[in-house]
MARBAZA-534646 format. One record per residue (C-alpha): residue number from 0; residue in one letter; z, x, y. Coordinates in Angstrom, 3 decimals, padded with zeros to 6 digits. Each point is the difference from the previous one (the first is absolute). Layout:
// residues N
- NUM;A;Z;X;Y
...
END
This chain:
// residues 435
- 0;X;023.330;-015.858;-021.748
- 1;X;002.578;002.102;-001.391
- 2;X;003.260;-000.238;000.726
- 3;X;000.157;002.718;002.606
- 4;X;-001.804;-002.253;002.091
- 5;X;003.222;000.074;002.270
- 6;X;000.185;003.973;000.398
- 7;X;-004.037;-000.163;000.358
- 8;X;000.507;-002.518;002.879
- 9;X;002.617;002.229;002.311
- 10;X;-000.775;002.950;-001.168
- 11;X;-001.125;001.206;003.359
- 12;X;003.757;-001.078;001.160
- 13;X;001.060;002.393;-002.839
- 14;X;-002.156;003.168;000.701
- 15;X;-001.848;000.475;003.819
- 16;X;-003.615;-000.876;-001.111
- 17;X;000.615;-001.505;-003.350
- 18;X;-000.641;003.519;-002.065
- 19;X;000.598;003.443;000.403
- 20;X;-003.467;001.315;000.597
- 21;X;-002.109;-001.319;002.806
- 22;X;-002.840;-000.200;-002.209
- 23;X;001.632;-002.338;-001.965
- 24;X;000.818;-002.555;002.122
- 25;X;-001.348;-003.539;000.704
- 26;X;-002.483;001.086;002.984
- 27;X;-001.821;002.077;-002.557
- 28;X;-001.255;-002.462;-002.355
- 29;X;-001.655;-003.222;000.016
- 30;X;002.044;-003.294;-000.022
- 31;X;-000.761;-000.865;-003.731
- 32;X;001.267;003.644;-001.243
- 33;X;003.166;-000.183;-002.324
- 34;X;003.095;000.466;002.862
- 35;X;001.673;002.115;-003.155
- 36;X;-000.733;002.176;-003.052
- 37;X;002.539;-000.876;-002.811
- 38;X;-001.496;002.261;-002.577
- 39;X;-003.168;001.982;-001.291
- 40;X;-001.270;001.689;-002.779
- 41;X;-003.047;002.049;000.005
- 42;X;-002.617;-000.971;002.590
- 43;X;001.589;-003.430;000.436
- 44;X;002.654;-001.500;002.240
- 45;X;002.195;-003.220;-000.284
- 46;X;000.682;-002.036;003.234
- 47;X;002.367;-002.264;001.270
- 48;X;-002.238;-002.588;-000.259
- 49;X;-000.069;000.101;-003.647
- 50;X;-003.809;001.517;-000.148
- 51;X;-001.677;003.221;-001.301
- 52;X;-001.406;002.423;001.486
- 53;X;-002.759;003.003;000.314
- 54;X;001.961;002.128;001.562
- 55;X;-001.982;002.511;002.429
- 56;X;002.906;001.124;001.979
- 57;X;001.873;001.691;-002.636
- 58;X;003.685;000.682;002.121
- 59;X;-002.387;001.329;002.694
- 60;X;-002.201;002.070;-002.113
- 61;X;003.401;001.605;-001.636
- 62;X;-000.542;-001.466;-003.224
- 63;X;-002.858;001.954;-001.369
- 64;X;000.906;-000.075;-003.726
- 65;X;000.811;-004.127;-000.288
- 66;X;002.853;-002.436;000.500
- 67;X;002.326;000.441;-002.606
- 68;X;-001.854;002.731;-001.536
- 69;X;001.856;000.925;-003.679
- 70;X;000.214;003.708;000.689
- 71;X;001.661;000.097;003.125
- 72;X;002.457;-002.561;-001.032
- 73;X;000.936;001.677;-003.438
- 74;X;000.512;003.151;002.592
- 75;X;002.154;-001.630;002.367
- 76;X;001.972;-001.620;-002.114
- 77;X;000.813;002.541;-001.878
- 78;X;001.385;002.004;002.549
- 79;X;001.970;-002.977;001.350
- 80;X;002.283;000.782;-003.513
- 81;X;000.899;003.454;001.823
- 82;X;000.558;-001.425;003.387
- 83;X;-001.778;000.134;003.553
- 84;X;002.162;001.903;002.598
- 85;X;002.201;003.307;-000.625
- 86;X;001.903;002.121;002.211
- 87;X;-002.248;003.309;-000.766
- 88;X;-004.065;-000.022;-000.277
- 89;X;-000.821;-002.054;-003.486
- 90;X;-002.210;002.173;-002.465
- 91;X;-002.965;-002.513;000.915
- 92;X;-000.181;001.109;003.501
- 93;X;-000.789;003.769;-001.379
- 94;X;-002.675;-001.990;-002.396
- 95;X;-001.665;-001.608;002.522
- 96;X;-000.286;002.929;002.243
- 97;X;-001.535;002.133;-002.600
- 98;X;-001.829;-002.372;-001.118
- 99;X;-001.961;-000.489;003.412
- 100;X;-000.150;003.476;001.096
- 101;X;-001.706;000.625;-002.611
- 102;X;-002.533;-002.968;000.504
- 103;X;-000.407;-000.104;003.814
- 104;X;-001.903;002.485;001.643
- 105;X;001.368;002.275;002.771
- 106;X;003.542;-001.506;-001.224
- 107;X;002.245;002.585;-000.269
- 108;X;003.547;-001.571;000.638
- 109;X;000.589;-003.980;000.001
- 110;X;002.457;-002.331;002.025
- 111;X;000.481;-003.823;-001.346
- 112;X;000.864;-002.942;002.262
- 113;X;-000.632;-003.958;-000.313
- 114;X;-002.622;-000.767;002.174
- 115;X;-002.743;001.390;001.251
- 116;X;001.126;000.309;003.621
- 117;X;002.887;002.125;-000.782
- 118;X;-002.184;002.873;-001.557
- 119;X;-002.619;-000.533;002.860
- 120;X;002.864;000.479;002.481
- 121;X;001.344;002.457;-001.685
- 122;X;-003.010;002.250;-000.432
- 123;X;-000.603;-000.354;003.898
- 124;X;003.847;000.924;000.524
- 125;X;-000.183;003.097;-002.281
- 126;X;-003.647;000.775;002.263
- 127;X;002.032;-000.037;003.164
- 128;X;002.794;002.316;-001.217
- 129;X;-002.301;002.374;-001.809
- 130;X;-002.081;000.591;003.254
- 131;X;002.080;-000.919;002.635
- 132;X;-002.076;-002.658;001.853
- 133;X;000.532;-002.836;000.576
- 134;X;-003.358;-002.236;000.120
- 135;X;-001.344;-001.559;-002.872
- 136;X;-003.651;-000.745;-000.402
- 137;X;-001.454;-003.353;-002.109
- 138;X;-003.653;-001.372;-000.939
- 139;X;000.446;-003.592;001.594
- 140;X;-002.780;-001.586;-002.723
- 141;X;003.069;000.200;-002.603
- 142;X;001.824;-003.302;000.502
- 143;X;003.240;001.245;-001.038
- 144;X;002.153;002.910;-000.381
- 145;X;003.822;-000.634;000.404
- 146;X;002.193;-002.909;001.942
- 147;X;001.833;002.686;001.442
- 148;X;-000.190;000.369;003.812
- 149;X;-002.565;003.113;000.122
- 150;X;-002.488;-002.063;-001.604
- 151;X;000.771;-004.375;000.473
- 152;X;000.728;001.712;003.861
- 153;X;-003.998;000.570;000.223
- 154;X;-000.814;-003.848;-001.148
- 155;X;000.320;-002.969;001.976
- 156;X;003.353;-000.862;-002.157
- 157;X;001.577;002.790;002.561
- 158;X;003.093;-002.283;000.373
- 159;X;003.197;002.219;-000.196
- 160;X;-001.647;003.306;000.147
- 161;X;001.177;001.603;003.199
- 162;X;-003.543;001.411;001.642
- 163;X;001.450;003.632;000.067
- 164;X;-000.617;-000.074;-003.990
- 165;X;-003.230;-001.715;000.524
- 166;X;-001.018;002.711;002.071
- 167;X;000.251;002.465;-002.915
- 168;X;-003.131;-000.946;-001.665
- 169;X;-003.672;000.105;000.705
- 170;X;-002.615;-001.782;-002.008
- 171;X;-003.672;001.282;-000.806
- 172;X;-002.864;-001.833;-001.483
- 173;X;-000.976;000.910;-004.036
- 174;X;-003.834;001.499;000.230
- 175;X;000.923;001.194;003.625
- 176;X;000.884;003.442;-000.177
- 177;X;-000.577;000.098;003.812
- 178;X;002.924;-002.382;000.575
- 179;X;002.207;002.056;-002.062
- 180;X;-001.131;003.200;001.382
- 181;X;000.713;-001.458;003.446
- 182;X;003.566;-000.576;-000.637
- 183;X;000.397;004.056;-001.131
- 184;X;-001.380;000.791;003.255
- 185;X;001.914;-002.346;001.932
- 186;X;003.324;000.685;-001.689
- 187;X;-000.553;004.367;-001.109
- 188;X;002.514;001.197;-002.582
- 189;X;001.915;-003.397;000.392
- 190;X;-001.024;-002.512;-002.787
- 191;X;002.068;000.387;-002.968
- 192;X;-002.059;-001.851;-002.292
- 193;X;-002.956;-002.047;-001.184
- 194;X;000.279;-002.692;-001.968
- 195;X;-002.696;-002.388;-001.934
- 196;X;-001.430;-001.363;-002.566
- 197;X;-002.887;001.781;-002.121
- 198;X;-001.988;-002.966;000.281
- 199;X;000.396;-004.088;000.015
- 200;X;-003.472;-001.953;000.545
- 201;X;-002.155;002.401;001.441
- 202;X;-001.803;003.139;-001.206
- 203;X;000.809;003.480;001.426
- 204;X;-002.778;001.047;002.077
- 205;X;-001.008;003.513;000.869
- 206;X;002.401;002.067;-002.352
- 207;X;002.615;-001.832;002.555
- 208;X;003.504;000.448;-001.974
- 209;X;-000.488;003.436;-000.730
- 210;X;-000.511;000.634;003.774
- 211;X;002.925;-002.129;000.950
- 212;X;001.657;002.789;-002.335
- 213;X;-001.262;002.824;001.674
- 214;X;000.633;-001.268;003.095
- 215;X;004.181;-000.462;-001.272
- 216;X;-000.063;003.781;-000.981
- 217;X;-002.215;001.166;003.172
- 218;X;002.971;-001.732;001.882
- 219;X;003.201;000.776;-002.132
- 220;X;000.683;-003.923;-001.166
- 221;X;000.946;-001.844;-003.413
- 222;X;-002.566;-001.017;-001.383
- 223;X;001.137;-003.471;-002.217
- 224;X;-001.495;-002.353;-001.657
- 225;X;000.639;-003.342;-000.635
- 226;X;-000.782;-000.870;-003.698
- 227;X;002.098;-003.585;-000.618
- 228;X;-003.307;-001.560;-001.141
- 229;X;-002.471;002.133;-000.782
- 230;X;002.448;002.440;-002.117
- 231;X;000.125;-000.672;-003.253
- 232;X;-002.815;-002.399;000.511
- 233;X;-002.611;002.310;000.963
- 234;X;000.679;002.241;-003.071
- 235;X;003.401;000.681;-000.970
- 236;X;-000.514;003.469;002.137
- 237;X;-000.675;-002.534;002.971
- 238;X;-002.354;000.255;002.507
- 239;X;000.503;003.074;001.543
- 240;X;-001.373;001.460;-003.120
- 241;X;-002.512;-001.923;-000.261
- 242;X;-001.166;001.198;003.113
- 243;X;000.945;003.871;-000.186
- 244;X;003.613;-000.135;002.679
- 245;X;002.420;002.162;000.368
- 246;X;002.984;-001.766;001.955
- 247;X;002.710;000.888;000.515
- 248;X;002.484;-002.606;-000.540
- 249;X;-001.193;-003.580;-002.054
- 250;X;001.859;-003.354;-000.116
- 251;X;-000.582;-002.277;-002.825
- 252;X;001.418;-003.378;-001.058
- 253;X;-001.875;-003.172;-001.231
- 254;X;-000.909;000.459;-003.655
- 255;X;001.802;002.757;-001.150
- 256;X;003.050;-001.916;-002.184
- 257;X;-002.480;-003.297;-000.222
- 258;X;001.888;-001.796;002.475
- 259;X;003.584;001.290;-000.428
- 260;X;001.322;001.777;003.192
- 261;X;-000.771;003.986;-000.009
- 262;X;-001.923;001.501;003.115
- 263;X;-000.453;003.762;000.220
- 264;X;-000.484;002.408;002.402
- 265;X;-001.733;003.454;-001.158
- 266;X;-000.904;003.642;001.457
- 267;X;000.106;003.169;000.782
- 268;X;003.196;002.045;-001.374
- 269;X;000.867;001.308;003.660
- 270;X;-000.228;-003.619;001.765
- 271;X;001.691;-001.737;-002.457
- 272;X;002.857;002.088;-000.743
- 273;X;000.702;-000.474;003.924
- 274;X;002.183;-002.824;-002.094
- 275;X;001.437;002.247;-002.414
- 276;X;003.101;002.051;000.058
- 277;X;-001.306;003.644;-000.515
- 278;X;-001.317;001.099;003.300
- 279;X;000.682;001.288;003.280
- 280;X;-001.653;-002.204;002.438
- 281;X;002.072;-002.886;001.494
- 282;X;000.416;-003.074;-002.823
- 283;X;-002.329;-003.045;000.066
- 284;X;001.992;-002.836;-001.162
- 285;X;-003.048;-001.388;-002.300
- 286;X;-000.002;-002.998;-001.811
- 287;X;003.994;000.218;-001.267
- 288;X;-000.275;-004.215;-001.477
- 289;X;002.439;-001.402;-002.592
- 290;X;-002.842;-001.986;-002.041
- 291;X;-002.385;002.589;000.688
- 292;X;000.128;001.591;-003.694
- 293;X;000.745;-003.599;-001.438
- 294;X;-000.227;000.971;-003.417
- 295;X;-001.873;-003.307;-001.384
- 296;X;-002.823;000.348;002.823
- 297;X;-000.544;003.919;-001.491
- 298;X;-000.002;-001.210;-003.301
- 299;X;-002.935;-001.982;000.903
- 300;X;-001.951;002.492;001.882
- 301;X;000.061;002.287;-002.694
- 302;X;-000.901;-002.575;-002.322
- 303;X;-002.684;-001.570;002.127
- 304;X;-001.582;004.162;000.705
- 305;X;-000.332;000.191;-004.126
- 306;X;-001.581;-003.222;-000.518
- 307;X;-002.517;000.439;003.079
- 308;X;-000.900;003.477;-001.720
- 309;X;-000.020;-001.222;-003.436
- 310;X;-002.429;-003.247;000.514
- 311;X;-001.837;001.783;002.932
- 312;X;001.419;-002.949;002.228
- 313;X;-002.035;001.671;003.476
- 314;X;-003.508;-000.203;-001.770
- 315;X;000.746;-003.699;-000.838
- 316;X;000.769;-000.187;003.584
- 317;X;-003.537;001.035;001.111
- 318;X;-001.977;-001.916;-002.675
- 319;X;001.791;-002.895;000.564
- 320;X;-000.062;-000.281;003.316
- 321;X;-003.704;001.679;-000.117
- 322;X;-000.893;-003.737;-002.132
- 323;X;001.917;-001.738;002.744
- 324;X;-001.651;001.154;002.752
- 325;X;-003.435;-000.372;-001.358
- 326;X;000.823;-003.596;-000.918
- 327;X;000.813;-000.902;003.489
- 328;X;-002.757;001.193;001.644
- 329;X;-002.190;-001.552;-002.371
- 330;X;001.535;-003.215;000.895
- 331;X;000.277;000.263;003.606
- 332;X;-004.060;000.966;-000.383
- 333;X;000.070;-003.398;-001.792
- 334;X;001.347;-001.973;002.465
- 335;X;-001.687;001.954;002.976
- 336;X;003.381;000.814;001.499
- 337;X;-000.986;003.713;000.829
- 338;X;001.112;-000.488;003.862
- 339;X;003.101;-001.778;-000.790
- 340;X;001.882;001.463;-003.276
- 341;X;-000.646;003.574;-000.334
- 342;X;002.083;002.356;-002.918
- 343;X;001.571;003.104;001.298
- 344;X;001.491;003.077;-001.176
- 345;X;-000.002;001.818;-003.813
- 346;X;-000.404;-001.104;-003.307
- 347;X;003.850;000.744;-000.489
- 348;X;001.613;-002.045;003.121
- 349;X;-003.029;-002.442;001.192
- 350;X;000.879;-002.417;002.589
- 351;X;-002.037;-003.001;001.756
- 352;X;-000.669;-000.562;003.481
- 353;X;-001.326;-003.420;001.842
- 354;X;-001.632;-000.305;003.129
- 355;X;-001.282;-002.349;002.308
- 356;X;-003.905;-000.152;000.662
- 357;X;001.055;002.601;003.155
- 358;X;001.002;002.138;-002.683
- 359;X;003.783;-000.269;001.195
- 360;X;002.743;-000.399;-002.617
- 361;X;001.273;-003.529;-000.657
- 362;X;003.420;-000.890;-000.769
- 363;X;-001.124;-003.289;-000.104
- 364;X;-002.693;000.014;-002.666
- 365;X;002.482;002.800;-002.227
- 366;X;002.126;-002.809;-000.091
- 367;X;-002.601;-002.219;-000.996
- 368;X;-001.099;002.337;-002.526
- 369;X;003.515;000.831;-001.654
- 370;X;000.994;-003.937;-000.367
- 371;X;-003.269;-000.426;-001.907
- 372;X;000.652;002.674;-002.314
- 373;X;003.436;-000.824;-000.431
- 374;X;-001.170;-003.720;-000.745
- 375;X;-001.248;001.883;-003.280
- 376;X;003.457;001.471;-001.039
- 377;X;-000.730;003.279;001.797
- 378;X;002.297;002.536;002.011
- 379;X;-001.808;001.157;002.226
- 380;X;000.750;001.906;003.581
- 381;X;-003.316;001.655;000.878
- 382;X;000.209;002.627;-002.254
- 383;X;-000.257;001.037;-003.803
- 384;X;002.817;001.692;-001.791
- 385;X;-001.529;001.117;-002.654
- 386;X;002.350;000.565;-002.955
- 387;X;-000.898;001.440;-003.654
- 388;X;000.976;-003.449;-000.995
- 389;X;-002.732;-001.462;001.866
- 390;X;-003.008;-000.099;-002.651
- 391;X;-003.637;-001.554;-000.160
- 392;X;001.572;-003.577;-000.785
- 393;X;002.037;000.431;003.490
- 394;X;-003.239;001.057;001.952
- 395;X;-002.175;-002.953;-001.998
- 396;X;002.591;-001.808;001.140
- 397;X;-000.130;000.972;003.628
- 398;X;-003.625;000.127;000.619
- 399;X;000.097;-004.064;-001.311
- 400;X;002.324;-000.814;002.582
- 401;X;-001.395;001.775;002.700
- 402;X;-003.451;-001.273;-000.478
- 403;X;001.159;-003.719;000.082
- 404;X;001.950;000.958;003.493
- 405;X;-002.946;001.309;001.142
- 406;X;-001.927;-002.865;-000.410
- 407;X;003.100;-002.158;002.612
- 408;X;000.090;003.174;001.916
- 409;X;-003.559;-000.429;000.787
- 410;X;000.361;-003.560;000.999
- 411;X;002.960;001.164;002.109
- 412;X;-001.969;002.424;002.011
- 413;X;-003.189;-002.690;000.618
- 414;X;002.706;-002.931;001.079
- 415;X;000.669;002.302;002.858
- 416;X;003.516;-001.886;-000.072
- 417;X;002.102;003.168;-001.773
- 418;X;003.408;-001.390;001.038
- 419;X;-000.305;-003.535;-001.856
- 420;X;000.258;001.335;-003.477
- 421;X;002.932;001.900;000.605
- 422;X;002.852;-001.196;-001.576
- 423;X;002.518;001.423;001.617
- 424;X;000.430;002.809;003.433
- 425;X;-002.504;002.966;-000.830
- 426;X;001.518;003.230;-001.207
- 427;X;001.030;002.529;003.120
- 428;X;000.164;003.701;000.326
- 429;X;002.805;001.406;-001.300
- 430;X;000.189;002.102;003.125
- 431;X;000.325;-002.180;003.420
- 432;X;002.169;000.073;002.701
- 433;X;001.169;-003.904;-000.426
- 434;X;000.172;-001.963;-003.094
END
């Protein structure tokens, strides 16, 4: 153990749930998972127990270059020699904003923030001004969109949002036009917005997104999308290009500065300049953050943008994760585990589900699944992070693992006793009412 053994040990007296994403905290992974990450380079982390690791996480799918990565660092650092924070806009910030209007389709003016909640906020703030309505429309299959109240208001983690803002938004279901269409008829000429993602695990069906964007302009509502994952993971256009959109405002986030903090928010001219200082409607205070334009964080953006176009970083997304993907089911065939492990979603952001024989999800036998794995020196949360640093050694690597936890999965699932190889409480939902 190293010697921040004694921070590790109170460290959820220092910061309420010992980190300061959800995702990251101890209910998420296994007992046997490093508590802490003291360093990583390329697609490898260091824990606090003194171990290496495969890392699949990758900052929450943020890092898509590598840990470490030379480029970015030679960037940042040598911007740090000309500082971080100014008084007026830094020359980087102009950059930047070139940079990705020129990259990002239907981008024609760009906001920058920290997180991805502040831009998804803020795009649903600037919707509300620019029509005047107050309702806000989201596709409930998309786990997450902001922690502010008109979202975390609709979960069961509702503590603190007074139910007058919960009131304010209406959810629909993605391949349901019907349910969306429902809530236009229920609520005429008084939903400001839409908001989703272009796609997580499941397919569009029945030319689905562009009707959910013909139903936005039938109706007079923002149309945004939510591209944290998917852009500049998809292609570095994202996926609404991929699949021929139009919308009008776009948030995006994770991946963009290969884990260093730069979230965007992009549209239409005569939303976005709601924000601006040229115009004659009444002023939409948007996004005005003293870190926002952190110089260091734009530094690596740009950086990370050139090397993802230069070494064609999204096709080594889908090949890579095309091998992946094709390697797991080949051993779940194996190991005749078709009803209980199944791999969802696209080659670029595949996740894993596991089920009971009822077909039910079971926290119980995830948790199973993620110790074993991480018995192997393996990060794993349920999903793969695919970074360019992630080559065919990493996947060889991978598939070995997996195949020998198959093998104690499947003797797992015939003991019919799931709870007596835990070895510690099984992971929870992030979202519940009680911890």
């Amino acid at each position: 153990m190293y010697k921040f053994s004694n921070l590790i040990k109170k460290r959820h007296d220092l910061i309420p749930g010992g980190a300061h994403t959800y995702s990251k905290g101890d209910d998420q992974f296994p007992a046997n998972a490093p508590k802490v990450i003291l360093r990583g380079k390329g697609a490898y982390v260091w824990g606090n127990d003194g171990k290496k690791y495969l890392d699949w996480c990758m900052g929450l799918r943020s890092v898509s270059l590598g840990h470490c990565y030379s480029v970015i660092n030679k960037a940042v650092a040598s911007q740090m020699q000309d500082g971080t924070n100014f008084g007026r806009p830094h020359i980087s910030e102009f950059q930047l904003a070139d940079l990705l209007i020129k990259t990002l389709p239907n981008a024609q003016m760009v906001k920058f923030a920290k997180n991805g909640s502040t831009v998804t906020t803020a795009a649903v703030k600037l919707a509300r001004a620019y029509t005047g309505r107050k309702y806000a429309a989201f596709c409930k299959d998309h786990p997450f969109f902001s922690y502010d109240d008109w979202f975390i208001g609709t979960t069961v983690c509702d503590s603190g949002v007074p139910e007058e803002i919960k009131n304010l938004s209406f959810a629909f279901k993605y391949n349901d036009i019907k349910s969306l269409a429902v809530l236009f008829k229920k609520y005429p000429r008084q939903i400001a917005c839409v908001i989703m993602e272009v796609v997580t695990t499941a397919s569009p069906k029945n030319n689905f997104l562009k009707k959910v964007q013909a139903l936005c302009k039938k109706n007079g509502a923002v149309f945004i999308v939510d591209e944290m994952i998917t852009g500049f993971r998809w292609g570095i256009k994202g996926a609404q290009d991929y699949y021929g959109l139009k919308p009008d405002l776009s948030t995006y986030g994770k991946g963009i500065a290969n884990g260093y903090s730069v979230a965007v928010l992009a549209g239409r001219r005569d939303i976005m300049n709601l924000g601006g200082l040229y115009h004659k409607r009444p002023r939409v205070f948007l996004i005005s953050t003293t870190h926002g334009a952190e110089t260091t964080g734009l530094a690596a953006a740009i950086a990370a943008i050139g090397e993802m176009k230069k070494k064609h970083v999204t096709d080594h997304f889908w090949k890579t994760g095309r091998a992946l993907k094709d390697g797991l089911e080949k051993l779940i065939k194996k190991h005749d585990l078709q009803k209980y492990v199944e791999v969802l979603g696209f080659a670029p952001n595949l996740s894993m589900s596991f089920k009971e024989s009822n077909g039910n999800a079971s926290p119980v036998l995830r948790t199973i699944f993620l110790q074993e794995v991480a018995k192997r020196n393996i990060l794993f949360q349920g999903y793969f992070a695919i970074s360019y640093s992630h080559q065919r050694q990493e996947i060889n690597k991978t598939l070995k693992a997996f195949d020998q936890v198959m093998i104690i999965y499947k003797k797992v699932l015939e003991s019919g006793n799931f709870e007596k190889y835990l070895l510690g409480p099984a992971l929870k939902p992030v979202f519940r009412k009680y911890n």
